[in-house]
C-alpha positions as CSV (number, residue, x, y, z in Angstrom):
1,X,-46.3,1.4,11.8
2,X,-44.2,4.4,13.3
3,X,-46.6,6.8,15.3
4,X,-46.4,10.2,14.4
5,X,-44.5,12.3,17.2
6,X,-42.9,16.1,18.0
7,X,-39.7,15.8,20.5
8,X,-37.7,18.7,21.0
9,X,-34.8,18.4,23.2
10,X,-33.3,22.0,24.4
11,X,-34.3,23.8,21.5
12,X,-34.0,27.4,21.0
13,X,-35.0,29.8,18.3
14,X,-33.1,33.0,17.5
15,X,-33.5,35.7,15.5
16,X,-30.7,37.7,14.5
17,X,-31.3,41.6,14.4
18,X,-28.7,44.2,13.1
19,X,-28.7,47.5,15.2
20,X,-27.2,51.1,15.3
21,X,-25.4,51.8,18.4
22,X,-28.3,53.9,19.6
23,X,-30.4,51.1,19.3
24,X,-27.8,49.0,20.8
25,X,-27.5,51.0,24.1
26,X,-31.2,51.2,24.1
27,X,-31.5,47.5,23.9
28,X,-28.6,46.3,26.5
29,X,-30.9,48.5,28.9
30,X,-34.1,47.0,27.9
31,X,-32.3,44.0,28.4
32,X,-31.3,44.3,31.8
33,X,-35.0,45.0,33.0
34,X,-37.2,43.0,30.7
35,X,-35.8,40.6,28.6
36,X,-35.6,37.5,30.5
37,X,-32.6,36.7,28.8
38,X,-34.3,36.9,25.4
39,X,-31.4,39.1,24.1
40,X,-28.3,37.7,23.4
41,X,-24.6,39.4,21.9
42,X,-24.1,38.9,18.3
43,X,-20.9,39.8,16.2
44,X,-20.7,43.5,15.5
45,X,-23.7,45.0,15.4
46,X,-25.8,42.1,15.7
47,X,-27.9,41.1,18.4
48,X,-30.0,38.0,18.8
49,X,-33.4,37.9,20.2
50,X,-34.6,34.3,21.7
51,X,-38.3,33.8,20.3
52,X,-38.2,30.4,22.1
53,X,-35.3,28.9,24.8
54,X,-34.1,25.7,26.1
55,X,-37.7,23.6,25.3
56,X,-37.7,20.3,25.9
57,X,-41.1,18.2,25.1
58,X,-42.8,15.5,23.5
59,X,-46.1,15.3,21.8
60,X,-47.7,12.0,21.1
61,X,-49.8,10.8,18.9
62,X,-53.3,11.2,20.4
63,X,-52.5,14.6,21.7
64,X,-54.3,18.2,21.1
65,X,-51.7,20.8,22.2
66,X,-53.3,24.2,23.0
67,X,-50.3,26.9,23.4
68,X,-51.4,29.7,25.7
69,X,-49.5,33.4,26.8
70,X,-49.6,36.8,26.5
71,X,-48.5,38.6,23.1
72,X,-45.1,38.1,22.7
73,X,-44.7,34.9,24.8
74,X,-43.0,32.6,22.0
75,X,-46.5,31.3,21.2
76,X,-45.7,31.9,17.3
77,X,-42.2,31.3,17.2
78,X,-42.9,27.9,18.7
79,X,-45.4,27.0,16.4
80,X,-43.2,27.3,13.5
81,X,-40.5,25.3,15.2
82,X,-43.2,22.4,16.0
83,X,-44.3,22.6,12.6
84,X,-41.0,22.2,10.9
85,X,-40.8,25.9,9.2
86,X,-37.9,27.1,11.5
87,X,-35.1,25.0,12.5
88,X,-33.5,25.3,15.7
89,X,-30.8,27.6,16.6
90,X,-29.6,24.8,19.2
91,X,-30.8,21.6,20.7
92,X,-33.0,19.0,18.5
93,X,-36.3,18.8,16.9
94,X,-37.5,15.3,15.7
95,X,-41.0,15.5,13.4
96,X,-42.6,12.0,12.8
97,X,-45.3,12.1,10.6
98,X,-46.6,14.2,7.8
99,X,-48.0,17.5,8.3
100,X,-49.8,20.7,7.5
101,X,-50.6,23.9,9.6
102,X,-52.2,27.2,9.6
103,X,-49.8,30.2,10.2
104,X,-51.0,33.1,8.1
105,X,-54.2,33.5,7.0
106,X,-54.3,32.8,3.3
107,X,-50.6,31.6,3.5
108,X,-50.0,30.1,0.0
109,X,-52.9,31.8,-1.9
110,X,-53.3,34.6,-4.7
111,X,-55.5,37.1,-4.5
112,X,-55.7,37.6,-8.3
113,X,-56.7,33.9,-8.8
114,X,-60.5,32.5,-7.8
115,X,-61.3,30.2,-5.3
116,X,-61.4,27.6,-7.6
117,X,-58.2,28.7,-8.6
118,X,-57.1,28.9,-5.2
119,X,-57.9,25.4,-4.5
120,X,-55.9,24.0,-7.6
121,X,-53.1,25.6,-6.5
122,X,-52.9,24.8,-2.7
123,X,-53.5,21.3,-3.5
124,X,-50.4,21.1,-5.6
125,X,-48.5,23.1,-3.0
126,X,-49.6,20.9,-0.5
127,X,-48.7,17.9,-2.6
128,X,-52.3,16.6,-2.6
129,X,-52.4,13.8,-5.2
130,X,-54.2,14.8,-8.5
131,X,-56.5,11.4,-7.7
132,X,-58.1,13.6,-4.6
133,X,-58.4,16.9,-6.1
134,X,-62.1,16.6,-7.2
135,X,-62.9,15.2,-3.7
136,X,-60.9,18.1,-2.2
137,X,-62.8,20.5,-4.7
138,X,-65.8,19.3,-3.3
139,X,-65.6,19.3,0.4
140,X,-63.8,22.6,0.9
141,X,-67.0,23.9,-1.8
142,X,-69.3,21.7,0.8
143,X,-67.2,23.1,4.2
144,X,-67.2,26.3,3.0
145,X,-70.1,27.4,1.9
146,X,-68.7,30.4,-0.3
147,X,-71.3,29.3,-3.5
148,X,-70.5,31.7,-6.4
149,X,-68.2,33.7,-4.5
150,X,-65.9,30.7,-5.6
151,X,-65.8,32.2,-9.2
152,X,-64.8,35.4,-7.6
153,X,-60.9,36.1,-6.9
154,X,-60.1,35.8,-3.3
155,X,-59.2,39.7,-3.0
156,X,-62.9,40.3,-3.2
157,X,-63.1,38.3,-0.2
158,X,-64.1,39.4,3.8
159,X,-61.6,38.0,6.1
160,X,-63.8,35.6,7.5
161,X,-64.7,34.1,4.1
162,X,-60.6,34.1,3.2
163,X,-60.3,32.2,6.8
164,X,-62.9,29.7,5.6
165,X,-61.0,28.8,2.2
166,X,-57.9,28.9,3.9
167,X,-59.1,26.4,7.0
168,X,-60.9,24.1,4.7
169,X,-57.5,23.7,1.9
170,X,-55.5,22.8,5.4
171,X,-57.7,20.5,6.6
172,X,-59.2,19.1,2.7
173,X,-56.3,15.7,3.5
174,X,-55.9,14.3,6.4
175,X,-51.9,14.3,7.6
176,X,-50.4,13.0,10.7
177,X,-49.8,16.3,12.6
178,X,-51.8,19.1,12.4
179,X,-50.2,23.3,13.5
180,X,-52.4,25.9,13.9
181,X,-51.8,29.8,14.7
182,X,-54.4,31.6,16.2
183,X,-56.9,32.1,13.5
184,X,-60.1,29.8,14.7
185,X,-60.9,32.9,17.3
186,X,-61.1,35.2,14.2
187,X,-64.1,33.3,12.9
188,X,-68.0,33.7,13.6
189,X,-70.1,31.4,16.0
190,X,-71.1,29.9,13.0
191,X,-67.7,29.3,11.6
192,X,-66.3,28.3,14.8
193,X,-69.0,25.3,15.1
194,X,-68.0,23.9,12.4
195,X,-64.3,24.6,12.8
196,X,-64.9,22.6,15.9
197,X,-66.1,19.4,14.6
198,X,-64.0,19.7,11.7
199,X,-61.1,19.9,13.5
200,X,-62.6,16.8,15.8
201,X,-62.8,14.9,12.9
202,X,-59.9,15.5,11.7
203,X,-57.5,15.0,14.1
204,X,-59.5,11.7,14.4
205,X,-57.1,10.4,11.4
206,X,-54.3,13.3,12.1
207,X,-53.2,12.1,15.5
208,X,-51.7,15.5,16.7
209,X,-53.0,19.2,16.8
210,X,-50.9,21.8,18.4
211,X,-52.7,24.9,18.4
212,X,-52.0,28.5,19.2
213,X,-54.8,30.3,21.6
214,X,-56.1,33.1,23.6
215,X,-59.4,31.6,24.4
216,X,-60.4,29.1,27.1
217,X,-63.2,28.5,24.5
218,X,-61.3,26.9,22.0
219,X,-58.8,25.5,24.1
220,X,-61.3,23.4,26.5
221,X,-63.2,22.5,22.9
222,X,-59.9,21.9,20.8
223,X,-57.2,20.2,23.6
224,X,-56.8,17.7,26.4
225,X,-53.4,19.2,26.9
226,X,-51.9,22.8,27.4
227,X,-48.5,24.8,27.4
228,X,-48.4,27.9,29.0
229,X,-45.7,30.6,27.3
230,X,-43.6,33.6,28.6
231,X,-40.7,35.4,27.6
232,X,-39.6,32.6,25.2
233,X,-40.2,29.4,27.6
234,X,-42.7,26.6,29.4
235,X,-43.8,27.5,32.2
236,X,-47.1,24.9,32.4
237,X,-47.7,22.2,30.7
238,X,-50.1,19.5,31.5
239,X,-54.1,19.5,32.1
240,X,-56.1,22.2,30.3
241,X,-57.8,23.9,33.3
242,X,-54.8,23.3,35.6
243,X,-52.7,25.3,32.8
244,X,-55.1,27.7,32.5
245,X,-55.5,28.6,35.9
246,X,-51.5,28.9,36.1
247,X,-51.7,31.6,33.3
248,X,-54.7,33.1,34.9
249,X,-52.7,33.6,38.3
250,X,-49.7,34.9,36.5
251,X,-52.1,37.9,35.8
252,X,-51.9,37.4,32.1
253,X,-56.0,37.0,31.6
């Protein structure tokens, strides 16, 4: 059997913007003193902006990736390229393996429907097979711990109890890869604990976590591997306190 795997050979993300000329001339001197050469010439009065450049990796199976950086560092961007969501501009990304991730908190759900609601209709948009939706049912009612708020629709919700539906749907069936933005932080002690072995047991059966981070918490309870961001590109990436001391003496913490 093929292990599941993330290779990405020089890839780059860009997202094209369309500007006045004011907003052009303020840009190309923005761009001379703080891009990095995230800013790139487009036809007319387009201009791209690099979310991520020239990344070349490889994630194995085995591997919890924790992505560290200031705001703005690519962190997202390369998320969404490791997860499949955004192709790349240039260069190659090769995904082996089935997979899920958490971008945006209650990605996928309506705040009309209830919970239950909710999790009939994130199974079928996660392509859970109708066999496992009463076993999903019940462990994200288990994980959860919402009780009758489950009746209730989800825009009645706290944020924290949207977070726990949400992380429960995404990690309800195991996949082979596993992409998560940072949303763990934005939980409760209580929350996080159980994120935590959650997450431990998943990843037992998915093989590969890559997940987004501002904490040392979560990354030294989540990873055993870490990539440090800026401006778009890798700048660390290797042992977890190693990394994190490299981000720490870039005085970005």
């Amino acid at each position: 059997m093929t292990q599941p795997s993330i290779i990405a050979r020089g890839a780059a993300v860009h997202y094209p913007i369309v500007l006045t000329g004011a907003q052009q001339s303020l840009l190309a001197g923005l761009a001379n003193t703080m891009s990095a050469g995230r800013f790139a010439k487009g036809a007319g009065n387009t201009e791209y902006v690099a979310g991520v450049q020239n990344v070349s990796l490889e994630i194995k199976a085995g591997e919890r990736v924790g992505l560290i950086g200031r705001n703005g560092a690519g962190k997202s961007t390369m998320l969404r390229l490791l997860a499949g969501v955004l192709p790349p501009s240039r260069g190659s990304l090769q995904v082996k393996g089935t997979s899920t991730n958490i971008l945006h908190l209650g990605s996928g759900m309506d705040a009309d429907l209830t919970g239950f609601e909710n999790i009939e209709r994130m199974s079928r948009l996660l392509e859970i097979p109708k066999s496992e939706w009463a076993r999903v049912k019940a462990d994200v009612e288990d994980f959860t711990e919402l009780g009758r708020f489950l009746a209730l629709p989800i825009r009645t919700y706290s944020s924290g109890m949207s977070l726990r539906l949400g992380f429960a749907m995404a990690t309800a069936y195991p996949r082979d890869i596993l992409v998560i933005d940072e949303v763990i932080g934005a939980g409760d002690m209580f929350f996080m604990n159980k994120a935590i072995e959650r997450i431990k047991s998943y990843t037992e059966q998915a093989k590969i976590l890559v997940l987004a981070t501002h904490g040392y918490g979560a990354l030294e309870a989540f990873c055993n591997r870490a990539i440090f961001m800026e401006a778009g590109k890798i700048r660390a990436d290797g042992d977890v306190k190693e990394v994190w001391q490299a981000y720490g003496d870039r005085g970005s913490v």
